[in-house]
N, C-alpha and C positions, 0 to 999 in steps of 0.2 A: 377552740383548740386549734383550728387551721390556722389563726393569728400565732401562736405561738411557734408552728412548724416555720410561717413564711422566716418569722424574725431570727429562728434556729438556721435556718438553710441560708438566709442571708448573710449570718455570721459563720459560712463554711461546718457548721455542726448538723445534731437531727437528733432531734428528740423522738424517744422508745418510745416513749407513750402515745397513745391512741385515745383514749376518755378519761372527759375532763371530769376531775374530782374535786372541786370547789378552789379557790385562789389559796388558801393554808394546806394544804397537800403540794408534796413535792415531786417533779416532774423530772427521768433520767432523761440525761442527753448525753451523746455522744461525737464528738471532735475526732477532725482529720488523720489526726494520732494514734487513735483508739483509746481519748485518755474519756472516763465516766464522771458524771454527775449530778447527782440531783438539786434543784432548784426548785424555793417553793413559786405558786401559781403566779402570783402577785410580784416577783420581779424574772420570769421568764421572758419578757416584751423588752424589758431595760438593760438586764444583764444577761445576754444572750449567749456569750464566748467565755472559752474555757480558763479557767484561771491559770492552771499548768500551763499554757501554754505561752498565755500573757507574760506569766514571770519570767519562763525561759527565753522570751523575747527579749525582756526587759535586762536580763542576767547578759544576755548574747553581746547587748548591745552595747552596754557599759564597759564589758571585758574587751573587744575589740577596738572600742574607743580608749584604753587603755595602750592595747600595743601600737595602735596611734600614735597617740601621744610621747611614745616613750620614742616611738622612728624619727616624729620630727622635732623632739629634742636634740637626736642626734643627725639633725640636717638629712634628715632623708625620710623613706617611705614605705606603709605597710599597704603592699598592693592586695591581699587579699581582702574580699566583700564579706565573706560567709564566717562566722566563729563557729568554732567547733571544739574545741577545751584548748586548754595551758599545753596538754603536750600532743596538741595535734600540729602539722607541717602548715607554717604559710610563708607568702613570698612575701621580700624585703629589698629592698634597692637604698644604696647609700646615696650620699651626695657626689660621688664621682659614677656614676651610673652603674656601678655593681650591683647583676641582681641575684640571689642565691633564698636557698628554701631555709629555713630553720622552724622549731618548735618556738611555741608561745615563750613557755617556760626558761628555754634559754637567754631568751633575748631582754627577758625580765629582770635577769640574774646579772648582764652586764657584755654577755656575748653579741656581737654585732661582725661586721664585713671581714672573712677571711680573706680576702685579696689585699685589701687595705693593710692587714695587718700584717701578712707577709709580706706586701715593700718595704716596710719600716727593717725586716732582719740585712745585717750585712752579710755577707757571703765569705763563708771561713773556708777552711781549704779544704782542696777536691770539688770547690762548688756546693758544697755541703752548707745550710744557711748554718752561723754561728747564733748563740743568743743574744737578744738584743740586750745591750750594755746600759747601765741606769745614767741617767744626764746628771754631770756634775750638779752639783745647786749651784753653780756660779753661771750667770747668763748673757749671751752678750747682746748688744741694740739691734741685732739682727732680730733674734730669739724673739726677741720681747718687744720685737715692730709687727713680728710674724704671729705670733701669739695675739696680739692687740686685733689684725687686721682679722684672725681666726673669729675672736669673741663679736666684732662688729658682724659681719656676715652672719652669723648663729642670731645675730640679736636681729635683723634685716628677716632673715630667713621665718622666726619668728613671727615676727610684727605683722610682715607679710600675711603668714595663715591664720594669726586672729585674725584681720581684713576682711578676709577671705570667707572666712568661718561667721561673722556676722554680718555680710551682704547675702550669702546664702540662705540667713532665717530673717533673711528683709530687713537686718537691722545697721548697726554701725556699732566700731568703737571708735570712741572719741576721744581715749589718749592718745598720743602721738608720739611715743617713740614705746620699745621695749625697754625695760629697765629691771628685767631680773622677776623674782617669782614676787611678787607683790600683788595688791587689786588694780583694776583699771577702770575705766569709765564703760559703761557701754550703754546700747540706746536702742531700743525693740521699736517695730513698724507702727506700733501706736503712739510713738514717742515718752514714754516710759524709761526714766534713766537709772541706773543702779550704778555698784561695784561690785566686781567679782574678780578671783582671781582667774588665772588664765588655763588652772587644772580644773577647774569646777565648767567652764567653758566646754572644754573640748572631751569632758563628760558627758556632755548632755546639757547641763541646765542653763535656764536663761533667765526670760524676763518675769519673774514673780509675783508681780500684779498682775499680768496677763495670766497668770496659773491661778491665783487666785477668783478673779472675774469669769473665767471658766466655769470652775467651779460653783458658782454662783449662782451661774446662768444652769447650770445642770440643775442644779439642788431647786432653782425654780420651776424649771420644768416640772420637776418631778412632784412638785406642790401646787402646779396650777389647776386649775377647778377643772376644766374636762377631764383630766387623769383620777382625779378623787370621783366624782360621777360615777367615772368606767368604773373603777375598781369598786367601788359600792353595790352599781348594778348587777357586777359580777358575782361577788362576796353574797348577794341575795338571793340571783335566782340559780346560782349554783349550776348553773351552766354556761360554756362557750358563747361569747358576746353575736359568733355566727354560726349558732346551735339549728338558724332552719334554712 
């Protein structure tokens, strides 16, 4: 039974129970949260940590990598670390250094930098800003020099933070420019190459054989013959492995 308290306290939990009731009885524990649950005997030493909590990590993580993703679309940045929902406040900063608070939820929706957006009004009378006026469709080599030079920088800007994004998980991408939402090359520290596109990236995922060979290596563990042994020993004499 102490073995299953160390492997509980290890993973920040603590298991209620006190006497041990054979590996098929299920044993409560309880996480930093106050969230409950029971596990039976036989995988308390493996599966030590609370599922709720896992998910909501999992959920945290995906959703913030989301408003990520959506700031540096728009050439800029989500400076908050911690998620806390869609319509909770975090900080954002454009690519002309404006930094201001807004909710998850807005900025999802298409709302972005009000400084930025109030230069674009012209100024009607009394100083009163007017509304801003729609652009003819007819454009001139200015327009559409400045417009060009917009999309190259966006694409640069980009490129840049895959770079960036797979030197930090020790890897590389090995396309070489940006070219819009499509797959690209990419190359994990075991050298391991795939395609993926550049939203599945800055989600989370990566190199796939290494998730797979993981897994593998766990599932061995979990079948190698001193683990069958223990548990055998345990399943018989029906008490904690350091019962004296």
């Amino acid at each position: 039974m102490a073995a299953i308290h160390r492997a509980a306290q290890a993973a920040g939990n603590r298991c209620l129970d006190t006497q041990w009731l054979g590996c098929e009885h299920k044993y409560r524990f309880r996480c930093a949260h106050g969230h409950e649950w029971l596990r039976r005997g036989d995988n308390c030493a493996t599966r030590p940590h609370c599922s709720r909590c896992m998910r909501a990590a999992k959920y945290n993580h995906e959703n913030l990598d989301r408003l990520r993703e959506v700031a540096l679309e728009r050439m800029g940045k989500c400076l908050s670390d911690e998620y806390l929902g869609m319509r909770a406040p975090y900080r954002f900063q454009c690519h002309h250094g404006h930094a201001w608070t807004a909710d998850g939820k807005s900025v999802l929706k298409g709302n972005w930098c009000a400084v930025c957006r109030d230069l674009r009004l012209q100024p009607g009378p009394e100083g009163v800003p007017a509304p801003r006026k729609r652009r003819p469709p007819q454009r001139t080599a200015s327009d559409q020099q400045t417009q060009r030079e917009h999309l190259d920088h966006r694409k640069e800007h980009l490129f840049a933070a895959m770079q960036d994004l797979a030197r930090a998980r020790g890897g590389t991408c090995l396309s070489e420019q940006y070219i819009g939402a499509r797959r690209y090359r990419w190359r994990c520290a075991r050298g391991h190459e795939w395609m993926a596109v550049t939203k599945q990236v800055f989600a989370g995922a990566w190199c796939r054989q290494c998730e797979q060979e993981a897994w593998q290596e766990r599932m061995q563990a979990k079948r190698s013959k001193p683990a069958r042994i223990l548990k055998k020993t345990m399943c018989l004499d029906q008490s904690p492995p350091d019962a004296e």
